[in-house]
C-alpha positions, 0 to 999 in steps of 0.5 A, a space after each residue: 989047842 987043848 982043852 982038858 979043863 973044858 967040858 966036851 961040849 965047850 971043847 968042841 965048840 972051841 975047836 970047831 969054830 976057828 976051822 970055820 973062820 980060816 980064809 978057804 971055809 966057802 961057808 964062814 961068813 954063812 956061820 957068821 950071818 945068822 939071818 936073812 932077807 928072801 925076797 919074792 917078786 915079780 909080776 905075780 905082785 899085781 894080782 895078790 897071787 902067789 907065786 907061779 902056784 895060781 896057774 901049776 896048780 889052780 884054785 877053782 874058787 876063792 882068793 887068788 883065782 886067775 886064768 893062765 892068759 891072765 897071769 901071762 899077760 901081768 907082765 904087760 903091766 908092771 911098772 914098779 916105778 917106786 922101787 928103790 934098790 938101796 931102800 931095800 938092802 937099807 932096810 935088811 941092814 937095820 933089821 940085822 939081817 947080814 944076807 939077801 937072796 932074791 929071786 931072779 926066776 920063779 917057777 913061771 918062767 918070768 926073768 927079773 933080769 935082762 937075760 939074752 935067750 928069752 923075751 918073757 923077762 923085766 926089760 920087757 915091761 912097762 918098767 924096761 929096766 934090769 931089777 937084779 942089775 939094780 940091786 946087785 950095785 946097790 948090795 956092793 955098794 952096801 957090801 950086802 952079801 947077794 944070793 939068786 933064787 934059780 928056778 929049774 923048773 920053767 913053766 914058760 919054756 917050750 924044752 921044759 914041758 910042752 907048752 901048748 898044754 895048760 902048766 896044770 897038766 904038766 907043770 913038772 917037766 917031761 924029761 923024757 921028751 927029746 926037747 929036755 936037753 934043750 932046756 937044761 942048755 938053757 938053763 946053763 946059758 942063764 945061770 952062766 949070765 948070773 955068774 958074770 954079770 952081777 958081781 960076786 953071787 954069794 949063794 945060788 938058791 935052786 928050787 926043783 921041786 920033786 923028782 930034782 934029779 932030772 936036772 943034772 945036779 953035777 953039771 951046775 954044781 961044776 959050772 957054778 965051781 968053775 966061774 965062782 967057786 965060793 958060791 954057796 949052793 943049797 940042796 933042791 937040785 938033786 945034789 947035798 949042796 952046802 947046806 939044807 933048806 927046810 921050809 915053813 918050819 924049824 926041825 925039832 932036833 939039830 941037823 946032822 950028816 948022818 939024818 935025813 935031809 931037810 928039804 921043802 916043807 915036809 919034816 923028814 923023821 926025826 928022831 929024839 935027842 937032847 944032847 948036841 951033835 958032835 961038830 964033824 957031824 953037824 950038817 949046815 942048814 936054813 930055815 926060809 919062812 914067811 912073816 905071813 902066810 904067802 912068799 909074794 906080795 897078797 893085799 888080803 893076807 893078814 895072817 902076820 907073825 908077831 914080832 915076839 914069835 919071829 924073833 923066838 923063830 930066829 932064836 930057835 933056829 940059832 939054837 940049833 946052829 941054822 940061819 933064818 932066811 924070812 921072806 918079804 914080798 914087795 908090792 906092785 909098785 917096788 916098796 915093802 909094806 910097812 906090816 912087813 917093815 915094823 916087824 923086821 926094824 923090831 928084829 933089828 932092834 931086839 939084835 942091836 942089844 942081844 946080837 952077840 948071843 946069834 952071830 957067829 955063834 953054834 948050837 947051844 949045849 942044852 937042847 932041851 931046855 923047858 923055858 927057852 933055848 941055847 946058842 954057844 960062842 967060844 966060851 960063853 952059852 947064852 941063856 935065851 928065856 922064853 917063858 920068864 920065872 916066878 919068885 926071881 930064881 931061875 933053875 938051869 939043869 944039865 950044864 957040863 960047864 963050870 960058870 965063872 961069870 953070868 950077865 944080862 946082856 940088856 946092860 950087861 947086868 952082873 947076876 949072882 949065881 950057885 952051882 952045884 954040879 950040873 945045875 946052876 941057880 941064877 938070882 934074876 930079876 922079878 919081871 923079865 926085861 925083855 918083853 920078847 926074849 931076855 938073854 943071859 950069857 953064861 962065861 965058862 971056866 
């Protein structure tokens, strides 16, 4: 391909994608997807607590205040009975979202499915039946790309930390006693149940928390390589992964190979840059948040995201060429809560008319925009307006490309348009016709 009448932007973006469309890219279809639905749940549902946190690092007062005996023995009472697998993946689908990941153990050590080498798992409930078993046939049947959230640490198994003790005072592992190995032994038996039982798992989604190291990051990455070799791995066991995985937040500048990892909840330092990395030098990454303020199902947490900001998330996420893999955190009974629905159908509404400008497409060539964001596909940049221009003009600096053509997506509404040099003037109408995100592709030369 040549690409002398191209700007440099352009011309890498064009050479760029086709390598990531070739049928032995593992991450291709990853590229492609964009968003995602993560899914918390477990026992944990019935108490309106988070996740495994309640009993590694207890509250004294307050919401969310549970004994460790309490939250052991949730498990002898949950019986979602009106959990419907293909409702779900229904549900992500009408939402726009093109992958699920959903968590099979959580740091408490509990199984979603019917693992042979504990009794602390699913089948062992009221409930008595296989969750991941169930969603896995029902994300085929939908041919809905399936990722697992893998816990490393276990806070229920005696190799993992000794047991005996509350998880408050050892909740992350003691490698150095003999029993360790034992445990990582264990954890090869069930990741090894995953990877055979289940179908095609499309990404494995460790979550070690500190000190990742210990658990011996290259023997899983060569079992998962072994028994399903296009598995996608992210970066919380010790090793890169395929991709980065910040948390609760959205790194201000695009990843790179060359910066430091996005991992957890921390931002790592980042330095300023308004110009766009070269493709060699991207590094592959996604966002998982929270569409209010906990992963797992919490009655009393109303802090919920509007429509308007998750979809301005997503979009700022696609403009640095990551995916957004949003929680949801079904109730005790199975169900998504319709707080919880109306925002992701709103979503899958907003991507119906404007999906062209996230799926399958790479960081925008301006990065710095003072009303809004870009993405970039092919030859096409999409203009994603945040904050809408008085008087029907808007002003856009800094565009290398030379502008045959400009639209509306919302209709595909032709607009008229100057340029002069780098910047570009676009005639727009008086109010913004969307009342999220208004979208305007850009066809370059």
């Amino acid at each position: 391909m040549t690409c002398r009448s191209l700007s440099p932007f352009l011309c890498a973006v064009l050479l760029a994608l086709p390598a990531a469309g070739q049928k032995d890219d593992r991450t291709a279809w990853y590229r492609e997807a964009k968003f995602g639905m993560f899914i918390h749940w477990g026992p944990y549902s019935l108490a309106s607590v988070e996740a495994s946190w309640p009993i590694m690092t207890p509250a004294k007062s307050g919401p969310g205040v549970i004994s460790e005996a309490e939250y052991r023995a949730l498990p002898e009472r949950f019986n979602p009975v009106k959990f419907d697998p293909k409702a779900w993946v229904r549900l992500a689908r009408a939402s726009g979202q093109r992958y699920m990941v959903f968590t099979s153990k959580h740091h408490d050590g509990f199984c979603m499915f019917d693992s042979a080498y504990t009794g602390y798992k699913i089948t062992r409930t009221p409930y008595g039946k296989d969750i991941v078993a169930q969603l896995a046939a029902a994300a085929k049947e939908e041919k809905m790309p399936l990722g697992f959230y893998y816990s490393p640490p276990d806070m229920n198994h005696p190799g993992f930390r000794d047991t005996s003790r509350p998880s408050a005072v050892n909740w992350h592992g003691e490698p150095a006693r003999p029993e360790w190995f034992l445990y990582l032994g264990y954890m090869e038996l069930q990741l090894r149940e995953l990877l055979t039982r289940y179908g095609d798992v499309a990404i494995l989604w460790f979550d070690g928390l500190g000190q990742q190291e210990k658990y011996d990051g290259w023997r899983f990455h060569k079992l998962i390589g072994e028994m399903q070799p296009r598995t996608l791995i992210n970066n919380r066991i010790g090793l890169p992964g395929d991709y980065d995985t910040p948390e609760q937040f959205v790194p201000k500048v695009t990843p790179t190979r060359k910066g430091a990892a996005y991992r957890g909840t921390t931002p790592p330092q980042e330095t300023a840059g308004a110009r766009p990395p070269r493709p060699e030098d991207f590094r592959l990454w996604e966002t998982c948040m929270t569409i209010n303020g906990t992963w797992a199902y919490n009655r009393n947490d109303t802090r919920y995201k509007t429509v308007t900001h998750l979809i301005r998330t997503l979009v700022d996420v696609a403009s640095k060429g990551g995916n957004l893999l949003l929680n949801v955190g079904p109730t005790p009974e199975g169900t998504i809560q319709p707080e919880f629905e109306e925002r992701l159908l709103a979503m899958g509404a907003w991507l119906k008319k404007n999906g062209e400008s996230i799926y399958g497409t790479t960081y925008g060539p301006l990065q710095d925009l003072p009303f809004g964001r870009t993405t970039a596909r092919g030859r096409n940049v999409y203009l994603h307006i945040f904050d809408w221009p008085a008087g029907g003009t808007l002003t856009v600096k800094g565009l290398e490309a030379r502008i045959s053509g400009a639209r509306l997506l919302d209709g595909a509404r032709p607009l008229a348009f100057q340029q002069s040099g780098r910047n570009l003037t676009l005639k727009v109408p008086a109010q913004a016709p969307d009342p999220h995100v208004t979208v305007i592709a850009l066809r370059a030369n």
